[in-house]
KEKOL-242715 format. One record per residue (C-alpha): x, y, z. Coordinates in steps of 0.25 Angstrom, whole numbers, padded with zeros to 4 digits, always signed. Layout:
XYZ;...
***
This chain:
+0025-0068+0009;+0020-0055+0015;+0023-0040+0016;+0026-0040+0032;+0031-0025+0036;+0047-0028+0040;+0048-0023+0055;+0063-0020+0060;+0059-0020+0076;+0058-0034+0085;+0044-0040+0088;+0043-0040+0103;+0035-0049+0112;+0018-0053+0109;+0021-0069+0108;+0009-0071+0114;+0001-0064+0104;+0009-0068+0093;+0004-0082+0096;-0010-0077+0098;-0013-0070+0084;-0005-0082+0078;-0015-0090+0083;-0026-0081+0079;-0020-0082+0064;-0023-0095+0064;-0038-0095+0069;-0041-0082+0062;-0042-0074+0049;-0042-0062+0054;-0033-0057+0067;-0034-0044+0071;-0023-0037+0081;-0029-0026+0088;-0024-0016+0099;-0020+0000+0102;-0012+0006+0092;+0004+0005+0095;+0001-0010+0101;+0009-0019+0091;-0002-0024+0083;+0005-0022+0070;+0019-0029+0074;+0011-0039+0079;+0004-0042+0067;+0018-0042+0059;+0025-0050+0069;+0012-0061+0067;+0012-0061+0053;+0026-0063+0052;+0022-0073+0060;+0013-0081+0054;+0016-0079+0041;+0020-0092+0038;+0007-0097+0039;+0002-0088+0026;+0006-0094+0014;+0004-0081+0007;+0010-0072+0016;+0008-0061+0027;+0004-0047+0021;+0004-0035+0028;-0006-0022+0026;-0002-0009+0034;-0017-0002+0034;-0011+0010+0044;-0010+0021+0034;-0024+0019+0029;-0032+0028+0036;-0047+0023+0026;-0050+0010+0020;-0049+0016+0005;-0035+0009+0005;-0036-0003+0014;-0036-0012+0004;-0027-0009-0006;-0018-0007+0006;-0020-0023+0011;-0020-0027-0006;-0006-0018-0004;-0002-0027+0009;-0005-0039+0003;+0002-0037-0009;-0008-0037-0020;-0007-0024-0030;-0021-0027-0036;-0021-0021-0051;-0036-0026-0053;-0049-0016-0053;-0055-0024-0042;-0058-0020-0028;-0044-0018-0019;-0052-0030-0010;-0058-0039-0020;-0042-0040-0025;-0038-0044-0012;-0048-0052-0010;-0044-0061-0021;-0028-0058-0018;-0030-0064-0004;-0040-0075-0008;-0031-0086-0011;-0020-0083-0002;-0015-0088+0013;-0010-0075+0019;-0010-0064+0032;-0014-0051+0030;-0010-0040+0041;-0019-0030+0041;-0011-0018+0049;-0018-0007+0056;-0032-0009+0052;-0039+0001+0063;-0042+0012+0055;-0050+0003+0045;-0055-0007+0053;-0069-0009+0046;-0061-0009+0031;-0052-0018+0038;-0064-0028+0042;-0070-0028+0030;-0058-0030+0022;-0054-0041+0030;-0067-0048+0030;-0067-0046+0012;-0052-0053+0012;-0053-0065+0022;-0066-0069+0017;-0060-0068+0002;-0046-0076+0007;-0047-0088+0015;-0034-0088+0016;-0031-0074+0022;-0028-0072+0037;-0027-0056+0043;-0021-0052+0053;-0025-0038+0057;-0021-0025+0067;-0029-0013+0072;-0032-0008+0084;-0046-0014+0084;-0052-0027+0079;-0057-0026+0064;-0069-0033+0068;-0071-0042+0057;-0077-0057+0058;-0069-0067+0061;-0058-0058+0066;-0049-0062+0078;-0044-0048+0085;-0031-0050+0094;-0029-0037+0104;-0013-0034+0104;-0011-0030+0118;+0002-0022+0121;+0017-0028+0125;+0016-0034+0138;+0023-0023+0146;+0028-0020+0160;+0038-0031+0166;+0053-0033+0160;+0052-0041+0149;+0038-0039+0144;+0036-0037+0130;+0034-0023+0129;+0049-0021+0137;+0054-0030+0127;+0051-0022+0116;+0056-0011+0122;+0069-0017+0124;+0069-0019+0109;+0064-0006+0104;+0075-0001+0114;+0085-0008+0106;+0082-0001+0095;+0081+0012+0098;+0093+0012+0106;+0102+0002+0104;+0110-0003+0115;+0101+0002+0126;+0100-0005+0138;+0088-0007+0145;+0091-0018+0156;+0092-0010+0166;+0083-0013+0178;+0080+0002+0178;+0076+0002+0161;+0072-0011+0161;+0061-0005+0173;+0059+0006+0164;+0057-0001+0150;+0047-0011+0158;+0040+0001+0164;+0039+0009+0148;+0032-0002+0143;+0022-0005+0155;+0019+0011+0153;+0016+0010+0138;+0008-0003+0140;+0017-0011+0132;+0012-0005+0121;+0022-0008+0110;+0022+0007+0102;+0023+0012+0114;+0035+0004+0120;+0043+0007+0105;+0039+0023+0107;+0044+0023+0122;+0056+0016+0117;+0060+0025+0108;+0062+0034+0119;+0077+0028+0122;+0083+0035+0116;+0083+0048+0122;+0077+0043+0136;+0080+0033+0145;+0069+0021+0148;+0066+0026+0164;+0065+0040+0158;+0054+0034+0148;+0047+0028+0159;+0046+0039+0167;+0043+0050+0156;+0032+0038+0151;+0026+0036+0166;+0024+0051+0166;+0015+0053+0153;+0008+0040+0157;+0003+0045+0169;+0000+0058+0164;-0011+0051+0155;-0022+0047+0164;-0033+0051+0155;-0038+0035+0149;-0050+0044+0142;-0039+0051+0134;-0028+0041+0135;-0035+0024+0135;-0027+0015+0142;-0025+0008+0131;-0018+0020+0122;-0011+0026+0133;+0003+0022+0134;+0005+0021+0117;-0001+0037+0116;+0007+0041+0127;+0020+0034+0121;+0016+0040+0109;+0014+0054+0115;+0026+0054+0122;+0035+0051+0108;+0030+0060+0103;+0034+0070+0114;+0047+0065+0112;+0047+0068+0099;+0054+0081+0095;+0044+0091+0089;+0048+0088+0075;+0045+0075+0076;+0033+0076+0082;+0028+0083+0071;+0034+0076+0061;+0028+0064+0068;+0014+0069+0067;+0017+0075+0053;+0022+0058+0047;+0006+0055+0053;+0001+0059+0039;+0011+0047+0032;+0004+0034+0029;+0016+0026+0025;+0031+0026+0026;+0036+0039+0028;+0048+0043+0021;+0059+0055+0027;+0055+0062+0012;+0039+0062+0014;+0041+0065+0029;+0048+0079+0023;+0041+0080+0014;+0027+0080+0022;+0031+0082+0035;+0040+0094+0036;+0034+0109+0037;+0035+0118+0050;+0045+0115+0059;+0047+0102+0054;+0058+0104+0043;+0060+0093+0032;+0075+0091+0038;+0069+0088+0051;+0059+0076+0045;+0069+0066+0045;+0077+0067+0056;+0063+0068+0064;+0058+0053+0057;+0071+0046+0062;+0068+0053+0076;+0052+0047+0076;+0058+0035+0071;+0066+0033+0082;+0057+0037+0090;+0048+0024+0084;+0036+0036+0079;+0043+0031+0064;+0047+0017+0062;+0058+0016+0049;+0054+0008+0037;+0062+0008+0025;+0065+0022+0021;+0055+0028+0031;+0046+0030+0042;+0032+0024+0047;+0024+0028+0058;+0016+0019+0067;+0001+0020+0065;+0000+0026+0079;+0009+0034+0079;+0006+0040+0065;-0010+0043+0073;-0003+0051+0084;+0005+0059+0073;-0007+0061+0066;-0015+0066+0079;-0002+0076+0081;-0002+0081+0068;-0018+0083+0070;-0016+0090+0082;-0006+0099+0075;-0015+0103+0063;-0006+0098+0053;-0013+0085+0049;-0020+0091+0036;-0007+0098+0033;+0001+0085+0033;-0009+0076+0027;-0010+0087+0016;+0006+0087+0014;+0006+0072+0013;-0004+0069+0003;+0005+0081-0005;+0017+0075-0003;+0014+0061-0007;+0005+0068-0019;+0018+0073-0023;+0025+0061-0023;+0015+0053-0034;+0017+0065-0042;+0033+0065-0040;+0030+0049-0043;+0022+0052-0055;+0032+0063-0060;+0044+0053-0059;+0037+0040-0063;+0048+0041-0077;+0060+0042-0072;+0072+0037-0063;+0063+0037-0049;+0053+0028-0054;+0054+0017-0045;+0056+0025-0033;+0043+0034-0037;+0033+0020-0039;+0041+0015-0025;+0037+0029-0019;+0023+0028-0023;+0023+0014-0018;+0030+0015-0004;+0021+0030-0002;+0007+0023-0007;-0001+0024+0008;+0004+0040+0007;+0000+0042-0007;-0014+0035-0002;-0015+0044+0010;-0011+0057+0001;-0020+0054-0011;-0031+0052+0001;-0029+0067+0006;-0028+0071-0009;-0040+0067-0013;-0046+0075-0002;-0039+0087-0001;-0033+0089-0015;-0038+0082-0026;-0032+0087-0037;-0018+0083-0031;-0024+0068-0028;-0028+0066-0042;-0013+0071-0046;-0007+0061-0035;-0017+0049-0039;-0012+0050-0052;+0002+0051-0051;+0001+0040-0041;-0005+0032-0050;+0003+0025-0060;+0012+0022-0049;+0002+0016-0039;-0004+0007-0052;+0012+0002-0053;+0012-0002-0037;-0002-0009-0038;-0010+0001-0030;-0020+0001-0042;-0034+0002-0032;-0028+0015-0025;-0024+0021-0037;-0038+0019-0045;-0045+0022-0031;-0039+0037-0031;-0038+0039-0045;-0052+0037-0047;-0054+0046-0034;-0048+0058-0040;-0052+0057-0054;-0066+0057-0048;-0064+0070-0042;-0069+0082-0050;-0055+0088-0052;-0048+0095-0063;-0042+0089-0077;-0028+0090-0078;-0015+0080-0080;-0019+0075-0064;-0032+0069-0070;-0027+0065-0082;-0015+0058-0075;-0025+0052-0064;-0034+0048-0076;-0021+0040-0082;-0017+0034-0069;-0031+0028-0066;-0033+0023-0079;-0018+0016-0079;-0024+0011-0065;-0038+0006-0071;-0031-0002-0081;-0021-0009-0071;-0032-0014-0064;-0039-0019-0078;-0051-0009-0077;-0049-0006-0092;-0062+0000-0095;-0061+0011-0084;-0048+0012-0087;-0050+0016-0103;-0060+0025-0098;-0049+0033-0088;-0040+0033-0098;-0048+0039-0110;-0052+0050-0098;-0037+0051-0096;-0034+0054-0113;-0044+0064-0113;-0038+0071-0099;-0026+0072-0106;-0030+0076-0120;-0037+0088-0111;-0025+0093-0103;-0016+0090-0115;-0006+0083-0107;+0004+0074-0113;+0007+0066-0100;-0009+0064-0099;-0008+0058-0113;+0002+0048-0113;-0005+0045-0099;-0019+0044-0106;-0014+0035-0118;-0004+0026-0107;-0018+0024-0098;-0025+0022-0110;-0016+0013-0119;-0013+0002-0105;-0027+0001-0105;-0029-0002-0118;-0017-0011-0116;-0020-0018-0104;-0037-0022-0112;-0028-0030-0122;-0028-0018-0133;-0013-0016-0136;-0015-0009-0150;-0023+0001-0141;-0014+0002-0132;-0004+0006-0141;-0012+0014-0150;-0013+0023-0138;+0000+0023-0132;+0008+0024-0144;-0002+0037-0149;+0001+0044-0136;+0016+0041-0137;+0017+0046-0152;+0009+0057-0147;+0015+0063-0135;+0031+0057-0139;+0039+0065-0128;+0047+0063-0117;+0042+0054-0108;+0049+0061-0096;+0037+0071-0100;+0025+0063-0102;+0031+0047-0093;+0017+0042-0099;+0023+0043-0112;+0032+0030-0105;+0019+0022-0102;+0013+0023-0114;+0027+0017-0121;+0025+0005-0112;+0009+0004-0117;+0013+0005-0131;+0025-0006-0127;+0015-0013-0121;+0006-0013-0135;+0016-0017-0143;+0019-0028-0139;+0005-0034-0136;+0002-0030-0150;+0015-0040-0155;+0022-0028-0159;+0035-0033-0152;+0047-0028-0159;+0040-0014-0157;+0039-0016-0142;+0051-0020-0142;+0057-0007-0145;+0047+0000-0138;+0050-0008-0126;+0065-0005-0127;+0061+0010-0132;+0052+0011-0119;+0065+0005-0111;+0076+0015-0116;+0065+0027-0111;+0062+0019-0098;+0077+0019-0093;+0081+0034-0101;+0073+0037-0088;+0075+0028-0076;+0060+0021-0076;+0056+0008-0074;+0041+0008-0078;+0041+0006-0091;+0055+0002-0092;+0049-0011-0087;+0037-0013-0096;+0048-0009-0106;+0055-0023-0101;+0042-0029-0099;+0040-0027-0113;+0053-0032-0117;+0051-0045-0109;+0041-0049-0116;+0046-0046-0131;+0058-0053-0129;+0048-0064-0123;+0039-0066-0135;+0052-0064-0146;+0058-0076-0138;+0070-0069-0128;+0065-0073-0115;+0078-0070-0108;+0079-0055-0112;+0063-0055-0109;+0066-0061-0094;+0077-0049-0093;+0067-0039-0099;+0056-0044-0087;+0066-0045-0077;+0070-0029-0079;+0053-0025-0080;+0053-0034-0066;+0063-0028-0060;+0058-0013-0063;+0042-0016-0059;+0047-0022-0047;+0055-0009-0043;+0042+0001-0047;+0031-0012-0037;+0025-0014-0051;+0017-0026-0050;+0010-0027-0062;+0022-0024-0069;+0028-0037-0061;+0018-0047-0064;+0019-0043-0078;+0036-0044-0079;+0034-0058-0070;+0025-0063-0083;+0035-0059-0092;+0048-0066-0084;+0039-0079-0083;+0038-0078-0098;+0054-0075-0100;+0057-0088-0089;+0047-0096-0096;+0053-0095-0110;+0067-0098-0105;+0060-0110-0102;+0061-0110-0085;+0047-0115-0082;+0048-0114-0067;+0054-0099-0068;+0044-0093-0076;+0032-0101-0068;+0038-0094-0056;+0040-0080-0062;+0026-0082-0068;+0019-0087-0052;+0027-0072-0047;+0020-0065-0060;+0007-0072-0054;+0008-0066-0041;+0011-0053-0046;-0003-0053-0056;-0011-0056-0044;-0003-0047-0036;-0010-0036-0044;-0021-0043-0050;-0021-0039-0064;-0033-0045-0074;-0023-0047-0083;-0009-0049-0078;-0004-0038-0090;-0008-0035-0105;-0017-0045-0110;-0009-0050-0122;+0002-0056-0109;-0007-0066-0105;-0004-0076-0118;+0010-0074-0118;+0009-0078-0103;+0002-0088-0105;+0014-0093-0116;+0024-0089-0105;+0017-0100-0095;+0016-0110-0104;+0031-0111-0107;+0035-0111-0092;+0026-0122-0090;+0030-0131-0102;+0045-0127-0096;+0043-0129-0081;+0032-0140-0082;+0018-0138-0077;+0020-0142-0062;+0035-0133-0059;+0027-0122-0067;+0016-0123-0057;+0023-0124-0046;+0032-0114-0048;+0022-0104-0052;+0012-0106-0040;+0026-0104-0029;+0028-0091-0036;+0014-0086-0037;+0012-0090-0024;+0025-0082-0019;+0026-0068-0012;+0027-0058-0026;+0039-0051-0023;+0047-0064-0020;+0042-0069-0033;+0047-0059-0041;+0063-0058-0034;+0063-0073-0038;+0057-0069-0052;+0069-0061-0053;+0079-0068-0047;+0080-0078-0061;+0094-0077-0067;+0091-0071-0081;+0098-0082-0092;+0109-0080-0095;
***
C-alpha cells in the first residue's frame, strides 16, 4: 500500500547509502536526508522506500510539501499524502493523529526546508500519537527535532571512469540521445572530466547532459571549464553551490530567449502544469500563445520540465531560479496576478459546468489543479477579495466532493469575514460553507450559515440563491435526523422556483434532498418515482452527481422491497459514477449499500468483504455518522444476515483482510463480482 510517485529514469549508484539509511530505519523513527539543493535527496528517499516498504504493514505514503510556501497547508497536504479525506470538524492534526495511531507505516516527508519549524512540530505531534509510525524526511537542513537521526547526502562520487556520477551520465545520455557512443577514450575523458567539474552533483550531471544534443562532450568540457574558472568569487558563489548554479546558469543561456522567459514565467505554477494553463498564463509580449508549447517540449528536453502524465513539472530548484529571473524582470507581480486569475476562472468555469456533460472532467480539474487553486485563492485574498470570495465559492462544492473539507471551511470562513459586499458571490459562499459545515457534522454552525444564506438570497432576489439556501438548509436538517424537515424545505423551494434546472443546477440538489427525505420517512414508492424522476433529468444532461444518489436511492428501495439483485446493479452504477467524480463519502455509502444487496443474496463472505472496504472508506473520511442516521439499523440488519450466512469466524476474517486493505484495491475487487445472473 502507498502512493509512491512513479519515476521513468534509472536509479544510479548510492549502495552504500542505500544500506546506511536502511539501517537508520531500523534504529530511528525519524531519518532525515539533508543536503544542497539539486543533490538527489528526493530520488534517494523514493529509491528507500520503495525499498523498505515491505517492512510497513500499512504502506509507504508519500507527501510532496514543495509547493507550499507557509505551513497554513501543511497538514492537509501530509492528511492529502497519507490518504485520509477527513470530513470531521476536528483539527486537520488531531484527525491525523488518530488516522495514524494504530497503523504500521513510512511517511516521506519531501522537501520540508521552507517549513522546517511546522515540520518539527508536526512530526513531534504525530510520532508521539503513533507508535507505529516511522518518517523519513528530506530538506536541505536537519528539522531539528528530538530523537531525530540526520543523514547528509553527499554528491555522486565523480572524476575517474566509472564512478557513479559517469554512470549516470552514460544513462541520462542514453536517453537524450539514443545511440550515442561515449566509449571513446577521448569522451570517455570528457564525460569523466564533466562530472569532476560539476562535483558529481546529480541535477547538474542531467542539466550538462542535456546538452548532447546539440554539442559534443569535449565541447561541454571545454565551454564548462571556461565559466568555472571565470567564478572565483567563493563570497558570491560557495564552494558548495558552485557548480549546480553554474549548470543552472549556463542552461539557461542555452536556452532560446523564449524559453528563458517562459521558464522564469512557469515559476509562478505550484503543481503540474498543463500546455493549456502554460497559454493561458504565460503568453503576453514576445511570447505568443503558439510558441508555449513548442517552448515546454524544448525545456523538457532540456531536463528544466520533467513530463508527467499530460504535463509538465518543474524541479524545486530550478522553479527558484525561474522565480529569481522573473524577479529580476519585474514581472513577478504581473504573473502571480494572471495566475490567481486564471485558475479564479477555472472554479468558476467548474461551477458554471457542474450540470452537464463535462462534469467529471471539471471535479478531476479541480482535483488534479488543487496546490494552484490554493496558491491563487492565497493571492486573491490579498489583492482581490471580492474575486476570492467568488473562487472560494464556486470551488466549494467540488472540493467538499474531493474531501478537501479543512481548506474549504478555512477560506470560506476567511472571505466571509471580510467586510465585502452582498451579492449572489456571498450568498453562494454562505451555501457552500454551510454544505461544508454539515459534512464535517458541525450542525449548529451550519444551521446558523444556512439561515444567513436564505435571508442573502431572499435580499438579492435570486433564484439560484434560493434553491442554494433551501439545498444548505434541508441537508442539514437531513443529516440531524429530521427528514420531515428536510423535505418540508426542499420540496417548498422546489414547488416554488420549478424551472429549468439548466438555469438554477440547485434546483438538482434539492431533488436528491427531497429523494433522500422520502425515503427515510417510509415513503418508498414516492422515492421511487422521484428517484427514477431524478434519473431521467440526471442523464437528459450528461451528469453523474445526482444521477448517483438517484441509484443510491434505487439500491436501497429495491433493498428493503426485497430485489437484492437489481439493488446490487443499482449500487454498482452509483459506485461506478462516485468513483469517476474522487467521491468518497459517496463511496462509503454505495460500499454499505452493495454489502447489504451480497448479504441478502445470502454470500456472507462477499458482503463481509465489501462491508471491511466500506469500513475503510468511513475512516477514510471520518464521518460521525457514516450517512443519514436512519442507515445505521438497516446496517446493522445488513450485518446480521452476512454473518448468519457466512458464519461468525469467515465473516471476521474476511472483513478484517479488507479493512485492513489499501482503499482503492478494495473497491476494484468490490466491483469485480459477477452480478447474478
Amino acid at each position: 500500500m502507498g502512493n509512491l510517485p512513479v519515476v521513468t529514469t534509472s536509479f544510479v549508484g548510492r549502495d552504500s547509502e542505500l544500506d546506511s539509511i536502511d539501517r537508520a530505519l531500523r534504529d530511528h523513527r525519524l531519518v532525515t536526508l539533508s543536503g544542497s539543493g539539486g543533490v538527489g535527496k528526493s530520488r534517494l528517499a523514493l529509491q528507500t522506500a520503495g525499498r523498505v516498504g515491505d517492512r510497513y504493514a500499512d504502506g509507504v505514503w508519500w507527501a510532496d510539501l514543495s509547493h507550499l510556501d507557509d505551513d497554513q497547508l501543511l497538514t492537509t497536504t501530509v492528511c492529502d499524502g497519507v490518504g485520509l479525506l477527513d470530513h470531521s470538524a476536528r483539527r486537520p492534526v488531531a484527525a491525523l493523529c488518530e488516522w495514524l495511531s494504530d497503523q504500521r507505516l513510512l511517511l516521506v516527508l519531501d522537501c520540508c526546508e521552507r517549513l522546517v519549524d511546522s515540520c518539527r512540530q508536526l512530526v513531534t505531534e504525530l510520532l508521539a500519537a503513533a507508535p507505529g509510525l516511522t518518517v523519513l524526511a528530506t530538506s536541505r537542513q536537519p528539522l531539528g527535532a528530538e530523537g531525530e537521526h540526520a543523514v547528509q547526502v553527499h554528491p555522486l562520487t565523480a572524476g575517474e571512469d566509472g564512478d557513479e556520477a559517469v554512470r549516470l551520465f552514460h544513462d541520462r545520455a542514453a536517453a537524450v540521445v539514443p545511440g550515442l557512443a561515449l566509449d571513446s577514450p577521448g569522451d570517455a575523458a570528457a564525460v569523466a572530466e564533466i562530472c569532476r567539474r560539476l562535483e558529481g552533483i546529480p541535477l547538474a550531471v542531467e542539466l550538462a547532459c542535456a546538452q548532447l544534443r546539440e554539442s559534443s562532450a569535449q565541447e561541454i568540457t571545454g565551454r564548462l571549464a571556461s565559466r568555472l574558472d571565470a567564478l572565483s568569487d567563493d563570497t558570491l558563489w560557495p564552494r558548495r553551490h558552485r557548480a549546480l548554479r553554474t549548470t543552472i546558469g549556463w542552461s539557461h543561456e542555452l536556452c532560446a530567449p523564449l524559453e528563458r522567459l517562459l521558464w522564469a514565467r512557469l515559476s509562478v505554477f505550484r503543481g503540474v502544469i498543463t500546455t493549456a494553463d502554460a497559454e493561458a498564463v504565460c503568453s503576453g509580449g514576445p511570447l505568443g500563445a503558439e510558441a508555449i508549447a513548442p517552448a515546454l517540449e524544448s525545456l523538457a528536453g532540456q531536463s528544466v520540465l520533467r513530463r508527467t502524465g499530460d504535463g509538465y513539472r518543474m524541479l524545486d530548484t530550478l522553479r527558484e531560479y525561474g522565480a529569481m529571473w522573473l524577479a529580476e524582470l519585474a514581472e513577478d507581480a504581473l504573473f502571480t496576478d494572471r495566475h490567481a486569475r486564471h485558475f479564479a476562472q477555472t472554479a468558476v468555469q467548474a461551477h458554471a459546468g457542474w450540470l452537464g456533460p463535462r462534469q467529471v472532467e471539471w471535479y478531476g480539474r479541480v482535483a488534479a489543479t488543487h496546490a494552484d487553486l490554493c496558491a491563487a485563492l492565497e493571492h486573491l485574498l490579498a489583492e482581490d477579495p471580492e474575486r476570492a470570495m467568488e473562487m472560494a465559492g464556486c470551488a466549494g462544492l467540488f472540493w467538499s466532493c474531493c474531501g478537501h473539507l479543512h481548506q474549504a471551511r478555512t477560506y470560506l470562513e476567511r472571505v466571509l469575514a471580510l467586510p465585502l459586499s452582498a451579492g449572489p458571490h456571498r450568498t453562494r459562499a454562505l451555501w457552500a460553507l454551510g454544505i461544508t459545515l454539515t459534512l464535517q457534522g458541525d450542525h449548529e454552525a451550519a444551521r446558523r450559515v444556512g439561515k444567513e444564506c436564505e435571508q442573502a438570497a431572499r435580499l438579492g432576489r435570486d433564484v439560484e440563491g434560493a434553491l442554494s439556501a433551501a439545498h444548505s438548509m434541508s441537508f442539514t436538517y437531513l443529516m440531524m435526523g429530521r427528514p420531515q424537515t428536510a423535505h418540508l424545505v426542499s420540496d417548498h423551494a422546489l414547488r416554488r422556483h420549478p424551472g429549468d434546472p439548466a438555469d438554477a443546477p440547485s434546483q438538482m440538489r434539492c431533488r436528491v434532498i427531497r429523494l433522500f427525505a422520502l425515503s427515510a420517512l417510509g415513503r418508498l414508492d414516492e422515492a421511487y418515482e422521484e428517484a427514477t424522476r431524478l434519473q431521467r433529468l440526471s442523464l437528459r444532461f450528461g451528469e453523474h452527481w445526482a444521477r448517483a444518489y438517484a441509484d443510491h436511492q434505487l439500491a436501497l428501495i429495491h433493498l428493503l422491497q426485497g430485489r437484492p439483485r437489481q439493488a446490487e446493479s443499482h449500487a454498482r452504477a452509483m459506485l461506478a459514477s462516485k468513483h469517476q467524480l474522487h467521491d468518497s463519502l459517496g463511496i462509503a455509502l454505495g460500499l454499505d449499500l452493495l454489502a447489504g444487496a451480497i448479504a441478502a443474496q445470502g454470500d456472507g463472505v462477499a458482503a463481509a468483504r465489501t462491508s471491511g472496504t466500506g469500513h475503510t472508506y468511513w475512516r477514510i473520511i471520518g464521518h460521525p455518522h457514516r450517512g443519514t442516521p436512519e442507515l445505521g439499523a438497516i446496517r446493522e440488519q445488513w450485518e446480521l444476515r452476512a454473518r448468519q450466512a457466512a458464519g461468525d469466524t469467515a465473516y471476521e476474517r474476511a472483513y478484517r483482510r479488507a479493512s485492513a486493505d489499501d482503499a482503492e484495491r478494495g473497491l476494484a475487487h468490490a466491483l469485480e463480482r459477477q452480478l447474478p445472473s
